[in-house]
C-alpha positions as CSV (number, residue, x, y, z in Angstrom):
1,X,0.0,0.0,0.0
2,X,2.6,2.3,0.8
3,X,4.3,1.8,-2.6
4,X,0.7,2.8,-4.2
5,X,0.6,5.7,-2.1
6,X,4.3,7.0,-3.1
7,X,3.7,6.5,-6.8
8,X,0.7,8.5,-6.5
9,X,2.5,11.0,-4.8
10,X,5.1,11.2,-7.7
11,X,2.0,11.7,-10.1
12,X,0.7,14.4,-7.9
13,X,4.0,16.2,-7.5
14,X,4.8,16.0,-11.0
15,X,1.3,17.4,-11.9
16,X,2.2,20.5,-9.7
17,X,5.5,21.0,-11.2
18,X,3.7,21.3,-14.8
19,X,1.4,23.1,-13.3
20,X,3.9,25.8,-11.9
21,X,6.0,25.4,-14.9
22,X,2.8,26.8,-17.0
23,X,2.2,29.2,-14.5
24,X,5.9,30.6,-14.9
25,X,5.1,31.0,-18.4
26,X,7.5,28.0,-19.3
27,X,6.3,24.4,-20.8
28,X,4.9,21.4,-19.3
29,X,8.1,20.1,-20.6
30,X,9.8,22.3,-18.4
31,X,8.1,21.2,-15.3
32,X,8.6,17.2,-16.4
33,X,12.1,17.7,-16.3
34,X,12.3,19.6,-13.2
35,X,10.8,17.7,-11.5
36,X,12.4,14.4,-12.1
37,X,15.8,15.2,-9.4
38,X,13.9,16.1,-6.5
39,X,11.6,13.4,-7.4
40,X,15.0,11.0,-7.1
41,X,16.0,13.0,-3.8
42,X,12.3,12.0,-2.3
43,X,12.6,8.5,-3.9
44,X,15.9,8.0,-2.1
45,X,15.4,9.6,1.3
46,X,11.7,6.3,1.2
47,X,14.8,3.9,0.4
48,X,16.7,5.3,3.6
49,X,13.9,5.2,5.3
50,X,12.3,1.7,4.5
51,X,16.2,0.1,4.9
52,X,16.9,2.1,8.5
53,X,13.7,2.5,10.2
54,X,11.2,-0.1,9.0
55,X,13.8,-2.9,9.2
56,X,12.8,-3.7,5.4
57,X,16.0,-5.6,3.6
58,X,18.0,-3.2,1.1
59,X,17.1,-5.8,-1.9
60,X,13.4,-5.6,-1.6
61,X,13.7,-2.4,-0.8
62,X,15.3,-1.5,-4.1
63,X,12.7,-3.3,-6.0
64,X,10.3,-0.9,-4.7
65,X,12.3,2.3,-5.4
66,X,12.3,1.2,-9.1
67,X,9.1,1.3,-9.0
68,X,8.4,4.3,-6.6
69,X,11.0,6.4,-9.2
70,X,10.4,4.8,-12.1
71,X,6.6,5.1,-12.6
72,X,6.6,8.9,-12.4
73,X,9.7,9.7,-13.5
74,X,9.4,7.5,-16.9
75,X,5.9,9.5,-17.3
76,X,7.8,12.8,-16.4
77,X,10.5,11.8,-19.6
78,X,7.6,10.9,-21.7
79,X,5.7,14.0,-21.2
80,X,8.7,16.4,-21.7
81,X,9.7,14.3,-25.1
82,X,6.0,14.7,-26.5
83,X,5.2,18.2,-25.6
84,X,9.1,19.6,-25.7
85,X,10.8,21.2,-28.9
86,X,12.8,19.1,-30.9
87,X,16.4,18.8,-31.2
């Protein structure tokens, strides 16, 4: 459950950074690809967390953080290639 509730998370923060990026006057390209370090950053600090404080084994722990960053970020890549300029 709590790796469902992270990866909405992700989608949610990712929609606010699009959102802000459009409200800065820049693309939602822009806002894809800024949000995808401090996405990593948050992604990480769960890993820490899951591996030091809930006793969860670093392997199974990475499995999830694959998922946890990958689900939002990969949308975040996809979104900035479709809508982004070219070259």
């Amino acid at each position: 459950m709590h790796t469902l509730i992270m990866v909405v998370s992700g989608l949610i923060g990712l929609g606010l950074f699009v959102l802000a990026a459009t409200l800065l006057n820049k693309g939602a390209a822009d806002g894809a690809r800024y949000f995808i370090l401090p996405w990593l950053v948050v992604s990480l600090v769960n890993l820490y967390i899951g591996v030091t404080q809930a006793g969860v084994p670093f392997a199974a722990e990475a499995a999830v953080l694959i998922v946890v960053f990958g689900v939002p970020a990969a949308l975040a890549w996809h979104l900035s290639r479709r809508t982004g300029t070219p070259g």
